[in-house]
C-alpha positions in Angstrom: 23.6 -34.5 -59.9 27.2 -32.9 -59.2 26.4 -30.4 -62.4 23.2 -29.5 -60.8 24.6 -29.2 -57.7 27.2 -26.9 -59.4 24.4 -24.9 -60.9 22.4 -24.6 -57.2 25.7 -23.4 -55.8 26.2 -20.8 -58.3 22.3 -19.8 -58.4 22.7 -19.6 -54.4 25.4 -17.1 -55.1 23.8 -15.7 -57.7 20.9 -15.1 -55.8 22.0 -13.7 -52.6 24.6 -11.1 -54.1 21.3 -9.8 -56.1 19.3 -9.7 -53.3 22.2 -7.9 -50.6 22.1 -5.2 -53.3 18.3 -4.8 -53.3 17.7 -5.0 -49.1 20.4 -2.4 -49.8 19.0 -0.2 -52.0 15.7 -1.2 -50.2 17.2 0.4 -46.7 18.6 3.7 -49.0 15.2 4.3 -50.3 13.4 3.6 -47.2 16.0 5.8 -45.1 15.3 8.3 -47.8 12.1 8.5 -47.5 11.7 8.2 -43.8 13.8 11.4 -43.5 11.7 13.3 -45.8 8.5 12.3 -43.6 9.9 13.7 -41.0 11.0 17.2 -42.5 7.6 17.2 -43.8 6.4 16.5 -40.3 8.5 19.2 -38.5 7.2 21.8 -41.0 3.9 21.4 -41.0 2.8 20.3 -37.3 5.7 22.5 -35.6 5.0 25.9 -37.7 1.0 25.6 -37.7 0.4 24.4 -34.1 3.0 27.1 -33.3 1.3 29.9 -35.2 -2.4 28.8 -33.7 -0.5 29.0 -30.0 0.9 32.4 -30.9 -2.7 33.8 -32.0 -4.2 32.1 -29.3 -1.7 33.7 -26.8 -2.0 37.4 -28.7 -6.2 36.7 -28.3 -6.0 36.2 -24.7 -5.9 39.5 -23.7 -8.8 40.5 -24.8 -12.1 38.1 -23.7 -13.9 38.8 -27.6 -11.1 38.3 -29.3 -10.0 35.1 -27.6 -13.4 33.6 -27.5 -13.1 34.0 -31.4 -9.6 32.4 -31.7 -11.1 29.6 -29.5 -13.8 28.6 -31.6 -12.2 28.5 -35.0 -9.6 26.0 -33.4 -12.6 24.3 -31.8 -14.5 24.1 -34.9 -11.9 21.9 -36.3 -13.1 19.0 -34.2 -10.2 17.5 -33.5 -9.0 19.7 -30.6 -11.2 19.5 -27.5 -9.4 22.2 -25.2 -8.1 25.4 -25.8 -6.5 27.8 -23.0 -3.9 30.4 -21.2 -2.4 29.8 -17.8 -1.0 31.8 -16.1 1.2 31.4 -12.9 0.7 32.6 -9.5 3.1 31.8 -7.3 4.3 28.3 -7.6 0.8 27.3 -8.9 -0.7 27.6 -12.6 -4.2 28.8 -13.1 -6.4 28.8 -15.6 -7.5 32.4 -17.2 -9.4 32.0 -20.3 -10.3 28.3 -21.5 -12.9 26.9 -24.4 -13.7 23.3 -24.2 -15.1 21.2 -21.4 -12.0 19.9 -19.6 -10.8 23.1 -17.9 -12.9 25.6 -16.3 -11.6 29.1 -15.4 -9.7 29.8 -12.1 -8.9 25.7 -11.5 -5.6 24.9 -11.2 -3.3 22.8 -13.1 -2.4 19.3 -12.5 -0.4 16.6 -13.2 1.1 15.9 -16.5 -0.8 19.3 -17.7 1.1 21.3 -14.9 4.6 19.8 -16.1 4.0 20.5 -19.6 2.7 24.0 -19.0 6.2 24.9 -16.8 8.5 23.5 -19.2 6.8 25.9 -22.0 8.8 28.4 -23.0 9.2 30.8 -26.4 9.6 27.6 -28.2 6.5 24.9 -28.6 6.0 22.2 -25.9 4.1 18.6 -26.2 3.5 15.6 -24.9 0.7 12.3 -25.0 -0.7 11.4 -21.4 -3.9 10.1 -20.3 -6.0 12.4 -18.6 -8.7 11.9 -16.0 -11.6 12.4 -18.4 -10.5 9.7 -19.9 -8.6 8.8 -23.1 -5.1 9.9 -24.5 -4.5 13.4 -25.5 -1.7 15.5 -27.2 -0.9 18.5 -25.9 1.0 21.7 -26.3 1.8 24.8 -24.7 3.7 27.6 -26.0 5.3 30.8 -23.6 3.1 34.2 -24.1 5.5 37.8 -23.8 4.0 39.9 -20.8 4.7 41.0 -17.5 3.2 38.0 -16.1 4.4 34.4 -17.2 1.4 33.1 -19.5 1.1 30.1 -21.6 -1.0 29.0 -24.1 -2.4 25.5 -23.9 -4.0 23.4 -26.3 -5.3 19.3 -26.0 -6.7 17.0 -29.5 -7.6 13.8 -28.6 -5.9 11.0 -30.1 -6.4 6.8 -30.5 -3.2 5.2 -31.5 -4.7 1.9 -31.4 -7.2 3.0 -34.7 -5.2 3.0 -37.7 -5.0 6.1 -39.8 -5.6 5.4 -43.3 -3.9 6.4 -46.2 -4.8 6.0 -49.9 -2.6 6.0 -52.9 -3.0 10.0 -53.7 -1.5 10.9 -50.4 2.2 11.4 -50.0 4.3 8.6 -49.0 1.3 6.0 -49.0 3.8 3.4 -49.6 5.5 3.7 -46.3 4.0 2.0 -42.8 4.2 5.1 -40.5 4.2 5.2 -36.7 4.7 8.7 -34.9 6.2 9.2 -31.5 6.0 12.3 -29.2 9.5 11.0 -27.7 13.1 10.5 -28.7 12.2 6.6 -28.6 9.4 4.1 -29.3 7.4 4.3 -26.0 4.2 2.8 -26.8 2.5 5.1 -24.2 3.6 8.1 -26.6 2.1 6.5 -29.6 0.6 9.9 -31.5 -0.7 8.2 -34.5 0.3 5.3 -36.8 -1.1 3.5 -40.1 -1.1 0.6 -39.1 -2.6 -1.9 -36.6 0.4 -3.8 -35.9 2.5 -1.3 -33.7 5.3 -1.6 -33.1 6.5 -2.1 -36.8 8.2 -5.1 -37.2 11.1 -6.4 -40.1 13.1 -3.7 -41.5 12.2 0.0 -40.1 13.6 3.2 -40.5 13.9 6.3 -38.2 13.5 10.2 -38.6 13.5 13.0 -35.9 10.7 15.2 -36.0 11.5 18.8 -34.8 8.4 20.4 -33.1 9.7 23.5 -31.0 11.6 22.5 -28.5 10.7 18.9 -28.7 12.0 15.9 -31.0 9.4 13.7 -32.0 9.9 9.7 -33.7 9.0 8.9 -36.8 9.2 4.4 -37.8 8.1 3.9 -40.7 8.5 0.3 -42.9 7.8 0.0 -46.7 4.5 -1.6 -47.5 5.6 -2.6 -50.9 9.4 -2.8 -52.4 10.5 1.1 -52.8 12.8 -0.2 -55.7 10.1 -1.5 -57.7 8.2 -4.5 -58.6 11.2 -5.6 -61.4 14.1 -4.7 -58.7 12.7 -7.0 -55.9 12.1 -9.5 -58.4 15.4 -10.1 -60.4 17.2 -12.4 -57.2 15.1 -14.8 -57.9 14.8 -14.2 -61.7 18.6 -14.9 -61.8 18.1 -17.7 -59.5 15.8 -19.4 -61.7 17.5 -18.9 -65.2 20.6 -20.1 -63.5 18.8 -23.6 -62.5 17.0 -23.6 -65.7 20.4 -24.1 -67.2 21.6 -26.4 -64.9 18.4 -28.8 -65.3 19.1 -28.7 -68.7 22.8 -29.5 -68.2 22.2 -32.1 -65.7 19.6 -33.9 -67.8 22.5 -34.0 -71.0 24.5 -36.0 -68.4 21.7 -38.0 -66.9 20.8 -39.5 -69.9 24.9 -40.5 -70.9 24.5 -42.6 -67.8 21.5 -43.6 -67.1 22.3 -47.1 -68.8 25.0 -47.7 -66.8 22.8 -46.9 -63.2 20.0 -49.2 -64.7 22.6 -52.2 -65.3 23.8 -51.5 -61.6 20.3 -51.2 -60.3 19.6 -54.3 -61.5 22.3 -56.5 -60.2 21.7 -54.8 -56.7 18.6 -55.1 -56.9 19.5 -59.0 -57.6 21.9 -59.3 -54.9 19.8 -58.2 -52.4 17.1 -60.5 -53.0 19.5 -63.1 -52.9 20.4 -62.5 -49.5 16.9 -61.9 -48.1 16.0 -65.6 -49.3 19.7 -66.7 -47.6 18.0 -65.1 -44.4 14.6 -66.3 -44.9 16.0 -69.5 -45.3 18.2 -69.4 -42.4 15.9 -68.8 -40.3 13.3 -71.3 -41.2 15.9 -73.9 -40.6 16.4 -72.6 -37.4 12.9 -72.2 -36.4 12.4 -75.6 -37.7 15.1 -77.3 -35.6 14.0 -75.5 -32.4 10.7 -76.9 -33.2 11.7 -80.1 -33.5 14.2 -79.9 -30.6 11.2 -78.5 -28.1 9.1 -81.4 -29.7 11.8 -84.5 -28.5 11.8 -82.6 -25.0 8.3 -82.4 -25.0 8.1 -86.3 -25.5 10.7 -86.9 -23.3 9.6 -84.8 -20.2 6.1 -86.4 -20.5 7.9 -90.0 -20.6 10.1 -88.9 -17.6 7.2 -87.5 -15.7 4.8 -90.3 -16.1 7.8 -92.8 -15.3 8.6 -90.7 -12.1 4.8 -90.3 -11.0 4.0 -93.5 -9.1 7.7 -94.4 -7.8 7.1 -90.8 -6.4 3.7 -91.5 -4.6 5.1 -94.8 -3.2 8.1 -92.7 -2.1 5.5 -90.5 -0.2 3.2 -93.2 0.8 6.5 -95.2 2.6 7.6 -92.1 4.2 3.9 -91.3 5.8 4.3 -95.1 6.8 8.0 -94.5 8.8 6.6 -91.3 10.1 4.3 -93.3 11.6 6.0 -95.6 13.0 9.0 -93.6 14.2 8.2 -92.9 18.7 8.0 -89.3 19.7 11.0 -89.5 21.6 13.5 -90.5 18.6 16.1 -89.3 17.6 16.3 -85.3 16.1 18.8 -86.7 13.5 16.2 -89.3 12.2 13.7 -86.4 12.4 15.6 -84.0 10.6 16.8 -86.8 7.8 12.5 -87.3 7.7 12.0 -84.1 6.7 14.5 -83.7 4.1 13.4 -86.2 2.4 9.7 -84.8 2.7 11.5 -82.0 1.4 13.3 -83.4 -1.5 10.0 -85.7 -3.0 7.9 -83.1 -2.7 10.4 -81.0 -5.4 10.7 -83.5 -7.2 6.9 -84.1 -7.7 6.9 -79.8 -8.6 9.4 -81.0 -11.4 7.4 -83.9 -12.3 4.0 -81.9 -11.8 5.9 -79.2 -14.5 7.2 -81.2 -17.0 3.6 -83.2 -17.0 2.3 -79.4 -17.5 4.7 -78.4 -20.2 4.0 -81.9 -22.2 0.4 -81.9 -21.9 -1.3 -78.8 -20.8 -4.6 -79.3 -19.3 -7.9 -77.4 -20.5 -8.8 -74.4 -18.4 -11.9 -75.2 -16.4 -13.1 -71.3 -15.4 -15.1 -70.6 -12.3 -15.8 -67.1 -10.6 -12.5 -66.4 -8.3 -12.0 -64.1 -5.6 -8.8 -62.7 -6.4 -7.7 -61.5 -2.7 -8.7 -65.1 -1.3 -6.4 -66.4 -3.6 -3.4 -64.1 -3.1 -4.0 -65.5 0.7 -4.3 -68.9 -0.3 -1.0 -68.6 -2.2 0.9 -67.3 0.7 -0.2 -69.8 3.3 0.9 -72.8 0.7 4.2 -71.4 0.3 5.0 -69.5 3.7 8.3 -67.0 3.6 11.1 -69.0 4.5 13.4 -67.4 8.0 14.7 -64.1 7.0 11.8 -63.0 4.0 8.7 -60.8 5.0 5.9 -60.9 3.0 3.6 -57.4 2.5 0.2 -58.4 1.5 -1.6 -55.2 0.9 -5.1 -55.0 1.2 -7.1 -55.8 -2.3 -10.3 -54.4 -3.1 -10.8 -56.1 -6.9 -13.9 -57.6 -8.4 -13.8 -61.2 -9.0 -12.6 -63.1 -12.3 -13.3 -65.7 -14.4 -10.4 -68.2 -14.5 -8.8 -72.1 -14.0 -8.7 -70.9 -9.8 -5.9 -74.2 -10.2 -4.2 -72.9 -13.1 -3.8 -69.0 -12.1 -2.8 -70.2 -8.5 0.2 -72.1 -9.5 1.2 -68.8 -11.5 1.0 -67.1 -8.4 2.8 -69.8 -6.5 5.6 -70.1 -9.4 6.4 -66.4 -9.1 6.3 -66.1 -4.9 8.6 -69.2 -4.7 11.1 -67.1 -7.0 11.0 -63.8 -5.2 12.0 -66.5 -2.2 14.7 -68.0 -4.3 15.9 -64.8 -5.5 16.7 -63.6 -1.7 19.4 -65.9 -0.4 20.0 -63.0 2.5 16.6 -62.2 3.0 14.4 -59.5 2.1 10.9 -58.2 1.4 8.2 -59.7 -1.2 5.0 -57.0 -1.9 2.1 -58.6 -3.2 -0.8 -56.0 -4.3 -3.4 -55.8 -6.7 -5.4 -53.4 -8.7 -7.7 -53.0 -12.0 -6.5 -50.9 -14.8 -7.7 -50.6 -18.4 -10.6 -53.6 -17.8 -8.4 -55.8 -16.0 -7.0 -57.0 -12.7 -3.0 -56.8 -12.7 -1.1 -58.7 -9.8 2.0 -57.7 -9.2 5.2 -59.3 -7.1 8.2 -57.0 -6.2 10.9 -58.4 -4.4 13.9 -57.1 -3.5 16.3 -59.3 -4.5 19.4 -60.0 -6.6 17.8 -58.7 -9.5 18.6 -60.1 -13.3 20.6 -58.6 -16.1 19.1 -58.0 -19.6 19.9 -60.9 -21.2 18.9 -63.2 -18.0 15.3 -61.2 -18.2 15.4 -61.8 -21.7 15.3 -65.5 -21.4 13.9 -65.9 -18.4 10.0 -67.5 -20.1 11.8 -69.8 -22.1 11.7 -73.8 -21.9 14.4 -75.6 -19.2 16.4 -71.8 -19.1 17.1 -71.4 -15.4 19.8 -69.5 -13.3 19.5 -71.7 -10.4 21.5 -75.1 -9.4 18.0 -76.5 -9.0 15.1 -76.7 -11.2 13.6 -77.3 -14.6 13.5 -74.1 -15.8 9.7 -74.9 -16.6 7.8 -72.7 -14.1 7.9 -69.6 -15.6 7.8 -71.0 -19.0 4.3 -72.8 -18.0 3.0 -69.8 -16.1 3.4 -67.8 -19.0 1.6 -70.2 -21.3 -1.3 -70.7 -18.4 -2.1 -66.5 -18.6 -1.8 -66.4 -22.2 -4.4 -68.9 -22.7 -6.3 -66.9 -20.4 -6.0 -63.9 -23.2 -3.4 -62.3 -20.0 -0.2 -61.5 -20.1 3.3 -61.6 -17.9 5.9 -59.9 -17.9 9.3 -58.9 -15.5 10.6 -56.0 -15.1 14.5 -56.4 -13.3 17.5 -54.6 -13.1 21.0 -55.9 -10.8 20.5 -55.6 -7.3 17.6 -53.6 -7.8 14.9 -56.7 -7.6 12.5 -57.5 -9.7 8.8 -56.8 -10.3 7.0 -59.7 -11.9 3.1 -58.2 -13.2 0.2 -60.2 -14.2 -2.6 -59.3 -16.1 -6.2 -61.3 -16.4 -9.4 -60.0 -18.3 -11.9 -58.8 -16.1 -14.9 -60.2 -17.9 -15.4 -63.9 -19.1 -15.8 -62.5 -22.7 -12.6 -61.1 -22.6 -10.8 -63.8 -21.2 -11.7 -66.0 -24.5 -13.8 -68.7 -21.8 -16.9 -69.8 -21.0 -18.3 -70.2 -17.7 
């Protein structure tokens, strides 16, 4: 590969030296002939429109003899408008005139009436629009007498219709595009041979002397001036010079290619040997997290079963004091009361999730009013002193669902938003259908989580508080899922955090059966 690249360099060079010396000879040639368009140009437009002016000038004394002149321009049918002016006063008039665009006596105008008093004993032109309509060249040329005359001519032109050219007129090889101006001002277009004006790529330029005015000749090769061979022989060399370093490089390719197959291969062999290290690491580690989730699993369903009834006699005993306690006792024994309401009924929550995360029940699926529930889920767990709650108004069809199930999802993520504003703060509740399905979603504005916290936040006993399991969201998450939903959190620090989820609209789609 380093001989070839060797090779490339040198063709590179090779290559572009050959092809500076062609784009120069290429501009040479094209300047060349450029310059001989234009001397062609001045000679034969400047001294025949010049010597038709002069006879047309001479003719206009008499009315016969200018008629006569007139017509055998005319009769070329590419001038529309032949005339003399003359001036009276600071106006010009027309005296004598063939063609339809001027009438005898009317007075000049315009771009006509500037042309006419710049005329002098050397040729005038110019390319204007005129009120007839079109674009037209025209000229004007001084006449000797006592009164200042001009003669005045008009041909219509189209730049925008290409002129042809074929291969027995001079300089067919060249893209031409004439100016009657010192620059390339599209509105002086004359002619050009080519649709795409202005030329584009390399161009030349060429003055073209016509009386007192310099026209602009562009012009662009249509085909390499140099030739066919000359244009060809960059990449000739080019090519000869990678031939030879193909050939080169394959002499060295096959000296080593034994010794890249014999490292190929034991590359090839160490890298499957650590793939199967991975793959086996981790399997093992999939496997032992399976097993591990599997002893918890066992062990929160022995631990919740265990704590179920002392719980509910726990409850029963306290309804029983409460009860029995006068309405005029003491606050403290009231307050002590309701802390331990307080503390059995978290305790069941924990029991009630690790019963759910051991044996999750079967969805039973009913028709649910989704903004019913939303209410429901914020009368069971009220804000606590310092937290607002924003329940906007929802306006969703109803879903198919486990109305138990998908309620303690809701109840899960509200009691977190609580949990998640020690200083108080503002939960939004609101829901909408997108894409075929209802999406709830919870913002609070909260503490936030980092990225690694939100990472971890659905998986089994992984909580960030001094209390809890670190079960709810992990259930919750299972619960939507095997509703074909999904959950997800969205969190950044001290920016809150924005908990969405996502049912099926239709029964189908939720993967149940009503």
């Amino acid at each position: 590969m380093v001989v070839l690249a060797v090779f490339a360099l040198v063709s590179a060079g090779l290559f572009a030296g050959a092809k500076n010396l062609v784009a120069d000879q290429e501009k040479r040639l094209l300047a060349e002939r450029t310059a001989e368009v234009g001397t062609l140009l001045s000679s034969a437009v400047g001294t025949s429109v010049q010597s038709s002016l002069s006879s047309l000038g001479t003719a206009a004394q008499s009315p016969t003899a200018f008629a006569q002149v007139a017509q055998a321009s005319l009769a070329s049918g590419s001038i529309t408008t032949v005339a003399v002016a003359a001036q009276q006063g600071s106006d010009w008039v027309v005296k004598a005139v063939a063609g339809k665009a001027l009438a005898v006596g009317e007075q000049l105008t315009g771009s006509r009436l500037a042309l006419v008093r710049s005329a002098g004993t050397k040729l005038r032109s110019d390319v204007f629009n005129v009120p007839e309509g079109g674009a037209r060249l025209a000229v004007a040329l001084g006449v000797p007498g006592p009164v200042r005359t001009v003669a005045y001519e008009e041909v219509v032109v189209n730049p925008s219709r290409a002129t042809p050219l074929t291969q027995s007129q001079p300089f067919h090889e060249l893209n031409v595009a004439l100016y009657v101006s010192t620059r390339a001002d599209a509105a002086k277009l004359l002619l050009s041979t080519t649709s795409q004006v202005p030329l584009r790529g390399k161009t030349a330029t060429a003055a073209v002397l016509v009386g007192d005015d310099s026209w602009l000749i562009v012009a662009a090769a249509r085909e390499p001036l140099a030739g066919t061979l000359a244009s060809n022989v960059p990449m000739i060399l080019a090519l000869a010079m990678l031939l030879i370093g193909l050939a080169m490089a394959g002499v060295v390719e096959s000296v080593s290619r034994r010794r890249d197959y014999a490292l190929t291969l034991v590359d090839e062999r160490t890298a499957a040997l650590q793939t199967s290290l991975g793959d086996l690491e981790k399997a093992q580690n999939a496997l032992v997290a399976n097993e591990r989730l599997a002893a918890l699993g066992q062990m929160a369903a022995t631990v919740g079963h265990e704590l179920r009834n002392p719980l509910g006699v726990l409850t029963n005993s306290l309804y029983l004091i409460r009860n029995t306690v006068s309405a005029d006792a003491d606050d403290r024994l009231r307050r002590q009361l309701d802390t331990a309401d307080r503390e059995i009924s978290a305790a069941t929550l924990i029991v009630s999730d690790l019963l759910e995360f051991s044996r999750p029940r079967a969805a039973n699926p009913t028709s649910v009013d989704v903004a019913a529930l939303l209410g429901e889920a914020v009368s069971v767990a009220p804000p606590p002193a310092g937290i607002s709650v924003l329940h906007d108004e929802v306006d969703v069809p109803q879903i198919v669902v486990d109305r138990d199930q998908i309620r303690q999802v809701i109840l899960n993520l509200l009691t977190n938003a609580y949990e998640a504003m020690p200083e108080g703060g503002t939960v939004r509740i609101t829901a909408q259908v997108i894409d075929h399905a209802v999406t709830i979603s919870v913002l609070d504005s909260g503490l936030g989580m980092d990225e690694q916290t939100r990472a971890q936040v659905f998986e089994p006993f992984f909580s960030s508080k001094v209390k809890g399991t670190g079960l709810g969201l992990a259930v919750s998450k299972r619960i939507v899922e095997k509703h074909l939903g999904n959950l997800t959190m969205t969190s950044q620090p001290g920016q809150g955090c924005t908990a969405v989820l996502t049912l099926p609209l239709t029964p189908a789609e939720a993967g149940v059966t009503v």
